[in-house]
FIVO-728527 format. One record per residue (C-alpha): x, y, z; residue number from 0. Coordinates in steps of 0.02 Angstrom, whole numbers, m for minus. Layout:
<sites>
px|py|pz|k
X|Y|Z|NUM;
...
</sites>
This chain:
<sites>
px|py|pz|k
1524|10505|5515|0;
1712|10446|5437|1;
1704|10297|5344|2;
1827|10172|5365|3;
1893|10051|5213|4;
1930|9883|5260|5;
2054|9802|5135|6;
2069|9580|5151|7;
2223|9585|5029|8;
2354|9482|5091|9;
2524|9544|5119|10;
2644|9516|4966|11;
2816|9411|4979|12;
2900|9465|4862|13;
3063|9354|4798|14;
3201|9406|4724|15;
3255|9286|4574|16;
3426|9238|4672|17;
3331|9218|4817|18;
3197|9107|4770|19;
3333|8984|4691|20;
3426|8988|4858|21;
3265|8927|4944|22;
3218|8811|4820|23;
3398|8731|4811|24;
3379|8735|5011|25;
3213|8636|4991|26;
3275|8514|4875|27;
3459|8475|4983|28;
3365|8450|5115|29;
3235|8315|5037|30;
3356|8212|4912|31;
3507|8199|5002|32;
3556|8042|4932|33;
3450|7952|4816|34;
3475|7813|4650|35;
3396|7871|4495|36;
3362|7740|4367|37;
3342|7780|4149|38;
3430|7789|4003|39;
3590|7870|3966|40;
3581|8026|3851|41;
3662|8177|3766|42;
3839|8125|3842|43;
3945|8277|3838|44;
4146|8270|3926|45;
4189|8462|3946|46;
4366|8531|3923|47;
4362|8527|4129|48;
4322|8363|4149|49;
4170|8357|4192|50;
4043|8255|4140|51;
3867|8320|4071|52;
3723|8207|4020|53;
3530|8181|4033|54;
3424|8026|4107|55;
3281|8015|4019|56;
3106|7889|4012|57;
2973|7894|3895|58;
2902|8054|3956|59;
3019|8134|4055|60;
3237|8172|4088|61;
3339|8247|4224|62;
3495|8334|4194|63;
3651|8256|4266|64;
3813|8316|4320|65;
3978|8228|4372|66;
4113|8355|4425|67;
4306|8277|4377|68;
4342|8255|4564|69;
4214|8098|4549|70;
4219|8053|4355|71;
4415|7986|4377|72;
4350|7855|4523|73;
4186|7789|4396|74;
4224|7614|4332|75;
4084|7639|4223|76;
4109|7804|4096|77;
3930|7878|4054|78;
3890|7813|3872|79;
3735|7861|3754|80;
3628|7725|3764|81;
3665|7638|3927|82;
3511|7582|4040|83;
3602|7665|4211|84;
3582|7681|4410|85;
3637|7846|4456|86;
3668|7905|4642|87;
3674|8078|4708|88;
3577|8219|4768|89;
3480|8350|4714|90;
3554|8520|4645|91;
3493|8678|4600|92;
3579|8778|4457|93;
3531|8942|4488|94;
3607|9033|4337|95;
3482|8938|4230|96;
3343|8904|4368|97;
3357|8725|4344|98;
3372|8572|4453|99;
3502|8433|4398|100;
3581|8266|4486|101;
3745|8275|4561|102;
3813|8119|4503|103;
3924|8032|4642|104;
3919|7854|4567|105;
3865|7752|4409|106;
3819|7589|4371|107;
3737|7503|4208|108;
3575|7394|4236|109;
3588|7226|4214|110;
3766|7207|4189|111;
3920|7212|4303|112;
3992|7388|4304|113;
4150|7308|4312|114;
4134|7185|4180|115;
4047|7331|4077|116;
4202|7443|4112|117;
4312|7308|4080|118;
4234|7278|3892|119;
4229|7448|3874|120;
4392|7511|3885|121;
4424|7324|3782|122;
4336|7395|3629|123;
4419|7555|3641|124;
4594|7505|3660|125;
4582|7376|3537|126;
4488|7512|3412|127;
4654|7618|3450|128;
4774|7457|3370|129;
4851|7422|3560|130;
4842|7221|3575|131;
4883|7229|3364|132;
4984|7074|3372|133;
5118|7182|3249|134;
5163|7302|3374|135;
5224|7163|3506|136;
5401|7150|3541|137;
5501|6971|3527|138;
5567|6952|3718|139;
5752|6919|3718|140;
5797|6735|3735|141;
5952|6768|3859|142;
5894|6921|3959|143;
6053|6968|4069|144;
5916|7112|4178|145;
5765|7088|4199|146;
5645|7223|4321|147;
5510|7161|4417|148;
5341|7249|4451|149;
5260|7193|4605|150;
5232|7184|4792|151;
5370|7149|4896|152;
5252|7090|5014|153;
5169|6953|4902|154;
5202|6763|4847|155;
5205|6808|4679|156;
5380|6885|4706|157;
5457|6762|4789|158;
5390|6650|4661|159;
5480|6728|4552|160;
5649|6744|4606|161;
5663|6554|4676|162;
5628|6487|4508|163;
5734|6626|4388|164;
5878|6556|4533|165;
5848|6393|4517|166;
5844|6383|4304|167;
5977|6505|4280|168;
6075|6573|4429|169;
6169|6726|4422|170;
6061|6838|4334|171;
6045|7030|4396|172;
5866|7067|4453|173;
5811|7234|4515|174;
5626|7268|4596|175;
5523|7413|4587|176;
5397|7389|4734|177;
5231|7443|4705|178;
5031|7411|4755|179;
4958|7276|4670|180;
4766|7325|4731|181;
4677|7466|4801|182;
4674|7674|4798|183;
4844|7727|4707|184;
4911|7546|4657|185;
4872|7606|4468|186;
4985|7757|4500|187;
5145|7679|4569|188;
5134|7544|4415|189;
5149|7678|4303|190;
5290|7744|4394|191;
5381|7571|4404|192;
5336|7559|4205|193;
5410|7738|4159|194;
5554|7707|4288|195;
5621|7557|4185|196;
5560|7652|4026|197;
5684|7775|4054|198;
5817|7699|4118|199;
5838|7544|3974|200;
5925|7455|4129|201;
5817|7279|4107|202;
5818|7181|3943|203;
5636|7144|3997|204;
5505|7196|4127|205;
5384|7076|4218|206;
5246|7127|4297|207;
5165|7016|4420|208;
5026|6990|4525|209;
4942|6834|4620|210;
4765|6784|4586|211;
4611|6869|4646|212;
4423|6921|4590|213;
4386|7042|4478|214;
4384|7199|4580|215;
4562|7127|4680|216;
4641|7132|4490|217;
4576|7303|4429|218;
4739|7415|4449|219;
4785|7282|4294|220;
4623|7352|4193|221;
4644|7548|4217|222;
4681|7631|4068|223;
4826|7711|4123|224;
4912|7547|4170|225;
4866|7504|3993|226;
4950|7643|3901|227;
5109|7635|4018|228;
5146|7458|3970|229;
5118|7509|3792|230;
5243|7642|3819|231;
5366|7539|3897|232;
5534|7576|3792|233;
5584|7376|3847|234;
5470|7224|3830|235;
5332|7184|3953|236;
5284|7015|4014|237;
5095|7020|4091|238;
5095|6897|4240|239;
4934|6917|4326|240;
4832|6792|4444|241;
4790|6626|4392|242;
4794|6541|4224|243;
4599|6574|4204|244;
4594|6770|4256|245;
4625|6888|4098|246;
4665|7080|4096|247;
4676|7217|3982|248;
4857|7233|4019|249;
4859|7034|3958|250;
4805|7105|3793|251;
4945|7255|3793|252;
5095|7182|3841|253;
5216|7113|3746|254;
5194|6948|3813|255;
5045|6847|3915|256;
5095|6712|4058|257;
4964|6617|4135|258;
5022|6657|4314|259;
5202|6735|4372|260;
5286|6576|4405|261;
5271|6526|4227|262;
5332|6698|4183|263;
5491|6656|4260|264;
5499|6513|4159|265;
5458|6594|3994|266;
5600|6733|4027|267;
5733|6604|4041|268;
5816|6458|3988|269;
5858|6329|4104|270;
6060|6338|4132|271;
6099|6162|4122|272;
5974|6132|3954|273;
6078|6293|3882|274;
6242|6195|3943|275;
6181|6045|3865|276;
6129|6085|3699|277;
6304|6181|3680|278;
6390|6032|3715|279;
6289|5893|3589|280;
6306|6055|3448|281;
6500|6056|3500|282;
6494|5873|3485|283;
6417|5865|3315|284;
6509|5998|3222|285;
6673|5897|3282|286;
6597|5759|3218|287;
6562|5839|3057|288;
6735|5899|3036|289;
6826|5737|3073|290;
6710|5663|2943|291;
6748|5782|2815|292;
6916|5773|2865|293;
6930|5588|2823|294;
6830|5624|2677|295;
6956|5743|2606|296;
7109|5640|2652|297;
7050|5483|2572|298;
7016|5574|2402|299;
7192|5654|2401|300;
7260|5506|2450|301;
7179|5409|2299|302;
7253|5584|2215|303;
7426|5569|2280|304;
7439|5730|2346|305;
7532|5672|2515|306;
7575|5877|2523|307;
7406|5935|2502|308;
7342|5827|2626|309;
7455|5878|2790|310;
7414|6058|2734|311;
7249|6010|2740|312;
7243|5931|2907|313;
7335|6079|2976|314;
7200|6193|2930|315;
7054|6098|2997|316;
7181|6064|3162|317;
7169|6278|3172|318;
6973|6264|3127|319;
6941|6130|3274|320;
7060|6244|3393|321;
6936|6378|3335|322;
6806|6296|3398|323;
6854|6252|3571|324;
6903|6420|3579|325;
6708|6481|3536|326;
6647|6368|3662|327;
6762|6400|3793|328;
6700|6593|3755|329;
6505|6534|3772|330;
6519|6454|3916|331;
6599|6593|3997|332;
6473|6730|3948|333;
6349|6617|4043|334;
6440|6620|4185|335;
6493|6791|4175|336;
6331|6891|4282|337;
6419|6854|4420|338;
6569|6952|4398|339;
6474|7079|4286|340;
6359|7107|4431|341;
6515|7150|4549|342;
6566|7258|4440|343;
6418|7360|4403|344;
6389|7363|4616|345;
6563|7462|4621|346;
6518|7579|4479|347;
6348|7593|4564|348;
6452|7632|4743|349;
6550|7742|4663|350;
6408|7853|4568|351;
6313|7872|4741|352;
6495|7923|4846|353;
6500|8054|4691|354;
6334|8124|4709|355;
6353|8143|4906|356;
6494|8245|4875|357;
6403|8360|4732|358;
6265|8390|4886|359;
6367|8430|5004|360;
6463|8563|4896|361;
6270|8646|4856|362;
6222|8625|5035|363;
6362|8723|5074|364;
6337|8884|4953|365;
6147|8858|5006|366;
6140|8865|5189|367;
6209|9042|5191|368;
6109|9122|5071|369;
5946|9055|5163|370;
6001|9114|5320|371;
6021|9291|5222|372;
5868|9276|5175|373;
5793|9240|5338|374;
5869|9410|5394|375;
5763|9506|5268|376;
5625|9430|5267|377;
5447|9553|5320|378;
5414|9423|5470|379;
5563|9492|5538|380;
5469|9663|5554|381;
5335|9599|5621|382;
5417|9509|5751|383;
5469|9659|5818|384;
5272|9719|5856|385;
5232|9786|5677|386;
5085|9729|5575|387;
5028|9748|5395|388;
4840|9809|5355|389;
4768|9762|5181|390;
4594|9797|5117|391;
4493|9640|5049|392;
4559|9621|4885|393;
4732|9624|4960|394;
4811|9766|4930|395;
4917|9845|5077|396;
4862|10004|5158|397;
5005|10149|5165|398;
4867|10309|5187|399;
4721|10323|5303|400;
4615|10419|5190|401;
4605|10262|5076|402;
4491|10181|5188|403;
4328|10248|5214|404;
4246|10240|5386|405;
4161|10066|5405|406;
4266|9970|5290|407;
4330|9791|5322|408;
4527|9776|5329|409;
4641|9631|5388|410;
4762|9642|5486|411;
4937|9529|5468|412;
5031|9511|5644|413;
5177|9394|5670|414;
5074|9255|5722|415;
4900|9243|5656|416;
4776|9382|5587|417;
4636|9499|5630|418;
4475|9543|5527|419;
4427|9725|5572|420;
4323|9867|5536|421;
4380|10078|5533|422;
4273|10152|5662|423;
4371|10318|5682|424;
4512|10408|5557|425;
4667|10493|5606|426;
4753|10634|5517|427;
4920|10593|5450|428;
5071|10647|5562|429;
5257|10696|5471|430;
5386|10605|5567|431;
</sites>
């Protein structure tokens, strides 16, 4: 009688290495989704890319962390060795290496404000860099003709502003360069104001301004690249920002700290009428001065008996005094002068912009035909007419049948759209 072997050994699954790191990263994506992960900073590492690279670690045990550039630029707080952290993500699977590792979406240090920590963070390495030295600071001009504002045209700050610069010393030519104050992209357009009057040299001095707020409302004034614009600044930069008690790091750059923007526009400029003033009693007293040592003179050569010398003498200080109304009749009209200055510089300005219409219009005129040319030649046209183009995967066009085998995957341009195909049959060439 046959005998018949029973075998119990279970079936074998059998994983590829690829594959069981796709199932495992499946697992774990599934189960730590989003989760905070709490230990000390470690092995900090900034790649070439951006990226950020570092390890949480305990007593006994660390988890590899990663935070990709796209995320890194919106951290307050930069990973540091060191640094008791919360760190929220999810759970990745590396499966080059086989290992697991944090996707790090946001970062904050334990037991301390992440702002205030980024805040004295970036302090420490600005100030390590020499960029609130007191030596590099600029002296702001004492009778700025220009001055460029940085600020919302939406917000009391400006219209602080501008009523008191009126009010102590009318006529003076101020230009605006809106920007955010707060929020997603306000750091960007300050730059842009701050390399706009950089470049240009048109204001003897830049203010820029901001009403009060809490800590996170003043943080476009704490980026770093606020920081280094201001430094860069080719004019001098008054820092204008909340109230009296609120400090920033561009405080510590610019050229200049007011406690809040009103009392920037006081610190830019004189009042008229003390200006007016004070040229009058220093008029006063060098006439004074003369007449004295006028009288002074004439009584010695009198006692001398040089009748002569004396009228000579009186004649010249008669041409000095002259001299001297003449200097103050010139001051006096300088400080008027913005007005007219400013009329003038509105027809040159009129003028430029009347000029520059004209050069686009000439180019719009040489460039309209040439696109239409263009248009005329262009391979849409061809396929317009019921023609498509075939390429293989990696893009290259197909001219010859035999270069795709039977099965293969092609694409398939049409005027409007695409197809994804596959070559079920070949036919043999045909001459035309």
């Amino acid at each position: 009688m046959e005998q018949i072997e029973l075998s119990f050994e279970p079936a074998r699954r059998v994983f590829g290495v690829a594959e069981l790191n796709a199932a495992i990263r499946t697992l774990l994506e599934a189960q730590f989704q989003d989760i905070w992960v709490a230990g000390e900073i470690s092995g900090v590492r900034l790649a070439t890319s951006g990226h950020y690279y570092f390890t949480l670690k305990e007593a006994e045990a660390q988890l590899r962390c990663v935070c990709f550039r796209s995320t890194a630029r919106y951290l307050r707080f930069k990973p540091q060795d060191g640094v008791a952290a919360l760190a929220r993500g999810r759970i990745d699977v590396y499966e080059v290496r086989g290992e697991y590792q944090l996707l790090v979406e946001s970062l904050e240090p334990q037991g301390f404000g992440a702002l205030q920590f980024a805040f004295e963070q970036l302090k420490r390495k600005l100030a390590a860099e020499g960029l609130f030295d007191p030596a590099r600071k600029r002296r702001i001009p004492r009778f700025p003709g220009r001055i460029g504002i940085v600020t919302s045209p939406a917000g009391a700050a400006l219209r602080d502003l501008l009523q008191i610069l009126d009010r102590r010393f009318p006529g003076l030519h101020v230009r605006l360069y809106p920007a955010q104050v707060q929020g997603e992209g306000a750091a960007e357009e300050v730059c842009r104001a701050l390399e706009y009057f950089s470049q240009t040299h048109w204001p003897d001095v830049v203010i820029l301004a901001r009403g009060g707020g809490s800590l996170e409302d003043l943080w476009t004034f704490n980026e770093e690249a606020v920081a280094r614009a201001i430094a860069a600044c080719s004019v001098p930069v008054i820092s204008a920002i909340g109230h009296e008690t609120d400090v920033t790091i561009a405080d510590f750059v610019a050229d200049l700290r007011a406690p809040t923007p009103s009392a920037a526009a006081e610190l830019v400029v004189a009042n008229r009428q003390d200006v007016l003033e004070q040229i009058d009693a220093a008029a006063s007293k060098l006439r004074q001065a003369l007449r004295y040592r006028l009288a002074h003179a004439a009584r010695q050569l009198h006692t001398r008996g040089i009748d002569r010398a004396s009228s000579l003498l009186h004649r010249r200080i008669g041409r000095w005094l002259q001299r001297v109304d003449e200097l103050d009749y010139t001051i006096r009209a300088s400080i008027r002068g913005p007005l007219a200055l400013r009329r003038r510089l509105e027809i040159a300005e009129a003028a430029a912009m009347q000029s520059v219409e004209r050069c686009l219009a000439r180019a719009r005129a040489r460039w309209e035909p040439l696109v239409a040319e263009l248009g005329q030649l262009s391979p849409l046209r061809v396929l317009e007419r019921g023609y498509a183009i075939a390429t293989d995967d990696s893009g290259r066009i197909l001219k010859d049948a035999s270069e795709v085998p039977a099965e293969s995957a092609i694409r398939v341009r049409l005027a409007r759209g695409g197809l994804k195909a596959r070559v079920t049959e070949l036919f043999p060439s045909r001459d035309r």
